[in-house]
N, C-alpha and C positions, 0 to 999 in steps of 0.2 A: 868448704873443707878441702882444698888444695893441696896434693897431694896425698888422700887421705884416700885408700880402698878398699871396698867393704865387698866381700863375697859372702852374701846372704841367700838364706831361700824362706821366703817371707810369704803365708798363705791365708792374711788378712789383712783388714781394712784397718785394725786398731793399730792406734799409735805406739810406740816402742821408743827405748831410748836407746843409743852407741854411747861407748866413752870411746873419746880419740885424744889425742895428743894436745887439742886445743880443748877439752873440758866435755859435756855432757850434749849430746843432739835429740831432735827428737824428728821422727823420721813415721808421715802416713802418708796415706790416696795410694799403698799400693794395692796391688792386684788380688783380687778373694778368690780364694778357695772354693769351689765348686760342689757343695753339698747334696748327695745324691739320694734318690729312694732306698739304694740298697745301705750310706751309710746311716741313715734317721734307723732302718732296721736291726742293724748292726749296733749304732749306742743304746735305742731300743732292751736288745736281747742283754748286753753286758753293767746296763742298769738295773735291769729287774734281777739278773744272775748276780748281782753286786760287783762282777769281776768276770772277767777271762782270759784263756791263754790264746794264742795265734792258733794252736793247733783246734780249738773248739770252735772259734770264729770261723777256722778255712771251711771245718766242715760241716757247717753251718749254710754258708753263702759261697765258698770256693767249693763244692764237695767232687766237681768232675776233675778237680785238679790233682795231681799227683804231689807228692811229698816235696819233690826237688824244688816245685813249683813256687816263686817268691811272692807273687803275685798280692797274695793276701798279706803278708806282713811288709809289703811296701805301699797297698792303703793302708793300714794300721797306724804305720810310721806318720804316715802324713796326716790322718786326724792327731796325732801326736802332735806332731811340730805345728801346729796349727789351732794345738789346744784344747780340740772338745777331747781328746783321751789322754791319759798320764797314763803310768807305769808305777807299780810296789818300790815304795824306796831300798827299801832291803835289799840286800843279796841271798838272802838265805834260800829262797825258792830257787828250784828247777829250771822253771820257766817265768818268763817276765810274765807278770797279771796286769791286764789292761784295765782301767777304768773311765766312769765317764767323769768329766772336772763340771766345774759349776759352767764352764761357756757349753759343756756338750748337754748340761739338761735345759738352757736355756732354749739352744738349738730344739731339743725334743718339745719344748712348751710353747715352740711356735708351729709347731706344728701338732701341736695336742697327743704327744707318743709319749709325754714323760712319766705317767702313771700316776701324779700326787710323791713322785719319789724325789729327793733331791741326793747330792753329791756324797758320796763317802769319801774320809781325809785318806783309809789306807785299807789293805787288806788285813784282815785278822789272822793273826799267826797260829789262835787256837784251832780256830775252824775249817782253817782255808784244805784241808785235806777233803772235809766233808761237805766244804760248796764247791770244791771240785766236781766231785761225784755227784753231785746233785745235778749240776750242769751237765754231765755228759747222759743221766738219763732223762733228760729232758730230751738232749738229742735224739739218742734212741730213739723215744718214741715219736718226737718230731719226725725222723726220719721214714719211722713206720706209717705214716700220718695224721696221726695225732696231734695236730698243731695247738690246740683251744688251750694251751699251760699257764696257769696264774700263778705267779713267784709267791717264797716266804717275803719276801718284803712289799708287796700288793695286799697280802691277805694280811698281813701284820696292821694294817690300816682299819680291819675290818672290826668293828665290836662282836659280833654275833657269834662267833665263832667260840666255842668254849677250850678251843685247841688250835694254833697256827700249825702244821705242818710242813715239810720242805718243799711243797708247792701239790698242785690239786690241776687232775686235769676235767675239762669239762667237756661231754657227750654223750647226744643221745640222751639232753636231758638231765643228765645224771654227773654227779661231782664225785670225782675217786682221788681220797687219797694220797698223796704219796709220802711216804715218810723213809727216810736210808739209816740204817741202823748199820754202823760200823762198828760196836762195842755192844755188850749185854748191861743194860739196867739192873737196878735191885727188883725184887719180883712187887713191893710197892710200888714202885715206880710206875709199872706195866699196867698193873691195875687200875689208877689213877688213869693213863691214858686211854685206856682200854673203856673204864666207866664213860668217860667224855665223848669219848665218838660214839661208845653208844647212845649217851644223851643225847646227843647232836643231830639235827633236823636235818641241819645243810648238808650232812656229810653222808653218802649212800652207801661207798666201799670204799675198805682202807687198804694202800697195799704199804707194805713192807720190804725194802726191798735191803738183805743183811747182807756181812760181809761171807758170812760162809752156809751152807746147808742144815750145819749143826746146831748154829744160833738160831736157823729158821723153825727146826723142830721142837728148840726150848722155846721159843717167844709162843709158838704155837701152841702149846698146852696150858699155857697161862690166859688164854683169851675166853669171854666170858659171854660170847653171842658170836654174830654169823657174820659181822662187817669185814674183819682184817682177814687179807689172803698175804702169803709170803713167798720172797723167791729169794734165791741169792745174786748177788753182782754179778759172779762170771755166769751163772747160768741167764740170766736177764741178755749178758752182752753176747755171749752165743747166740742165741735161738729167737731173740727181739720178742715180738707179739706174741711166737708161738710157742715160747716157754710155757710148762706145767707149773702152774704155783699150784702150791700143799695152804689144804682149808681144814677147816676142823672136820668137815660132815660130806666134802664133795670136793671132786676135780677140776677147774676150768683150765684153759690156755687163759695166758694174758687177753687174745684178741675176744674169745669170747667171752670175758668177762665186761672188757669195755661196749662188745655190741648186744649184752645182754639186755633184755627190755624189765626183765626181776628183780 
């Protein structure tokens, strides 16, 4: 190709094609991308979250980093250009949402991190507010310690379950819960869900976690046993573990509800 100059940044082994001025090329044996512990945990996290933004990833795996800090959105970038992540085709979001593509689950199922999960084509434009917020209390409690979280799209595999949830954390033995109420249900609705975990074997405590204090008081007098406790978002994102959630018959913090042995 003579006279012909390509300025590429190419971070795998598969073959690709250039068009140039003499017709179609196909160009491999370049250099691979270097695939690390922290990214398999990172496609990891944004597969079973179904999605995420830079800023949940930084503070996830960058969190001693400050804001200014690129750090994290230029590996990003480069699982990007290198194909285990894509981006929302849309413009409508805020923020770009990362995903994993079919080469980044492949990646995770050689190394047995994929979960039984494969690829989504795009973000959902219905929900995507409320797997936001799923994902950021996930962190939360990550953060607090609580690492053991199994995703709505993990437990969505499960038969036994007479209810999937927006994910369930596990300890000390015991499976809690977690469900985000940004909106009030009809009061059948509640009921319904409420009958279910009480039915439910696998499911010890349910929390609740609403968009405001006042929905936490309504969902709470429609509850029909002793499982659901509830908080609201900002008070969750203030005070982490040591928020007071409101129960029908008693008071716990969040922490003591997770290291209770009852």
């Amino acid at each position: 190709m003579k006279g012909l100059v390509l300025d590429l940044e190419v971070h795998d082994w598969d073959r690709f094609e250039v068009w140039g001025y003499g017709g179609k090329f196909e160009i491999e044996g370049v250099k691979k991308m270097k695939i690390t512990d922290r990214d398999i945990k990172i496609l990891g996290w944004i597969l079973e979250q179904k999605f995420m933004t830079e800023r949940q990833v930084r503070k996830v795996f960058w969190k001693d980093l400050t804001k200014d800090n690129r750090e994290a959105y230029r590996r990003l970038n480069k699982l990007k250009k290198a194909r285990f992540l894509k981006t929302n085709k849309t413009q409508m979001y805020r923020s770009a949402m990362y995903l994993v593509t079919r080469k980044g689950v492949e990646e995770l199922k050689r190394s047995n991190r994929n979960s039984g999960l494969g690829e989504l084509a795009e973000v959902g434009y219905s929900n995507y507010k409320h797997d936001l917020a799923v994902t950021d209390i996930r962190i939360m409690l990550y953060e607090s310690g609580y690492t053991n979280w199994v995703s709505e799209r993990v437990l969505s595999k499960r038969n036994d379950l007479r209810r999937v949830p927006d994910g369930m954390i596990y300890h000390r033995g015991k499976y809690l819960a977690i469900e985000y109420e940004s909106s009030q249900k009809s009061k059948d609705r509640y009921r319904k869900i409420f009958l279910d975990y009480y039915l439910d074997n696998h499911v010890d405590r349910v929390l609740y976690i609403v968009s405001t204090p006042e929905l936490a008081d309504k969902i709470l007098r429609m509850t029909i046993d002793s499982k659901p406790y509830f908080v609201s978002y900002e008070d969750l994102s203030k005070d982490l573990i040591n928020v007071l959630l409101k129960h029908k018959s008693h008071g716990y913090t969040l922490r003591e509800l997770l290291e209770s042995n009852s």
